[in-house]
SEVO-376283 format. One record per residue (C-alpha): y negated, z negated, x; residue number from 0; residue in one letter. Coordinates in steps of 0.2 Angstrom, whole numbers, plus 5000, padded with zeros to 4 digits. Layout:
[r [Y Z X] NUM 'A'],
...
This chain:
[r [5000 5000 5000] 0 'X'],
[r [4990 4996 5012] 1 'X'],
[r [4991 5012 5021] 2 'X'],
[r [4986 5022 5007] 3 'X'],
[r [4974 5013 5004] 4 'X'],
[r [4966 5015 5022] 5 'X'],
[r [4970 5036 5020] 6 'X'],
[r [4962 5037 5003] 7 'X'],
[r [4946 5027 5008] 8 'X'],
[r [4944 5036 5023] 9 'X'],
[r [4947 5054 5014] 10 'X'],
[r [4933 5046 5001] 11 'X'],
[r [4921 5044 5016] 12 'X'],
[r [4925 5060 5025] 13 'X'],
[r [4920 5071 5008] 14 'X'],
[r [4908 5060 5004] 15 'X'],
[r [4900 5064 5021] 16 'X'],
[r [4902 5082 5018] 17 'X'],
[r [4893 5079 5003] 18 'X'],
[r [4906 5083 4992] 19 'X'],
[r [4906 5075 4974] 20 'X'],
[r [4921 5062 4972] 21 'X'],
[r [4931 5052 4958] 22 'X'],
[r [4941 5039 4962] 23 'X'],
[r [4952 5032 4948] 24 'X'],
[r [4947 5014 4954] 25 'X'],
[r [4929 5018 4958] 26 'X'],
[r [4923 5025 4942] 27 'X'],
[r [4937 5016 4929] 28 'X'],
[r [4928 4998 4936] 29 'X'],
[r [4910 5005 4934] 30 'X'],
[r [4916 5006 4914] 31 'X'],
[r [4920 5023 4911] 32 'X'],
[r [4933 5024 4900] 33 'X'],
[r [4949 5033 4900] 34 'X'],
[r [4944 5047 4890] 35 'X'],
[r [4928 5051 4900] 36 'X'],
[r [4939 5053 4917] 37 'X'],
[r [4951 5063 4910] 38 'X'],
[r [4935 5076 4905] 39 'X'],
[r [4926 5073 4923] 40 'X'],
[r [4945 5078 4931] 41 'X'],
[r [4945 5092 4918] 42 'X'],
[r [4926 5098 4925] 43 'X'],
[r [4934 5097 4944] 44 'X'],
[r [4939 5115 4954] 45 'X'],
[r [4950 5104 4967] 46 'X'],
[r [4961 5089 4963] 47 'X'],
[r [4968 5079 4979] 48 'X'],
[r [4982 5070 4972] 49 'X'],
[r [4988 5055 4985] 50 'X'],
[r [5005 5046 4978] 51 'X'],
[r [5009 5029 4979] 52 'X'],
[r [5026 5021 4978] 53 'X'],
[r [5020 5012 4962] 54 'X'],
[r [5009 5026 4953] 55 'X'],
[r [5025 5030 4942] 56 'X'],
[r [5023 5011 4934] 57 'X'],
[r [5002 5014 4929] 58 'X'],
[r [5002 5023 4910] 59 'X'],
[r [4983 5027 4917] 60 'X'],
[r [4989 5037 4933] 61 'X'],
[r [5003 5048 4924] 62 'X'],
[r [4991 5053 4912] 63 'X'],
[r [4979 5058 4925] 64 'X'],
[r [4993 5068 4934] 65 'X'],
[r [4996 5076 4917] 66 'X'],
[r [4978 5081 4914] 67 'X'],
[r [4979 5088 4932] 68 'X'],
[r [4993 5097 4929] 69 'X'],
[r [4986 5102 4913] 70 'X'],
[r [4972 5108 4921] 71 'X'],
[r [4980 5119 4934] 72 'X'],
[r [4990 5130 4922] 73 'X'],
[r [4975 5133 4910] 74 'X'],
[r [4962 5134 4922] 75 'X'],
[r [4969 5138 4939] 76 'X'],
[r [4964 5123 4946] 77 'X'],
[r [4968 5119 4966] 78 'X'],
[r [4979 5103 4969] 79 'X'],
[r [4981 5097 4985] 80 'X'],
C-alpha cells in the first residue's frame, strides 16, 4: 500500500508540474464531490491512468469508476493507461 501510494503521489506531482489537470479519487471525493460528479469529470477526461491496488476490488466506489472508464473508452475512444 504504501508503495502505491508513494507512485501515485509522485505521478500526481509530476503531471501536476507539467501542468496537466488531475483527479484523484481521494483528492476530490474528500473536498465533497459526490460520486456522481466524478464519474462526469472521468467522463469529460481524453486519458485515464488507472493504477491498481491489491484491495481496489473490495471499494463499490473504485469498480464503478473502472466501469465508467471502461465505459468511456468504448464510446468515446478514450486512452487508458
Amino acid at each position: 500500500a504504501d508503495i502505491g501510494r508513494k507512485l501515485v503521489s509522485h505521478l500526481h506531482s509530476v503531471l501536476l508540474q507539467a501542468q496537466v489537470k488531475t483527479l484523484m479519487k481521494e483528492e476530490n471525493l474528500q473536498e465533497g464531490m459526490e460520486l456522481e460528479e466524478h464519474m462526469r469529470a472521468i467522463a469529460a477526461t481524453k486519458i485515464a491512468i488507472i493504477v491498481f491496488s491489491k484491495s481496489y476490488t473490495e471499494s463499490t466506489c473504485c469498480l464503478f469508476q473502472l466501469e465508467k472508464i471502461i465505459e468511456c473508452f468504448e464510446t468515446f475512444g478514450q486512452i487508458i493507461l
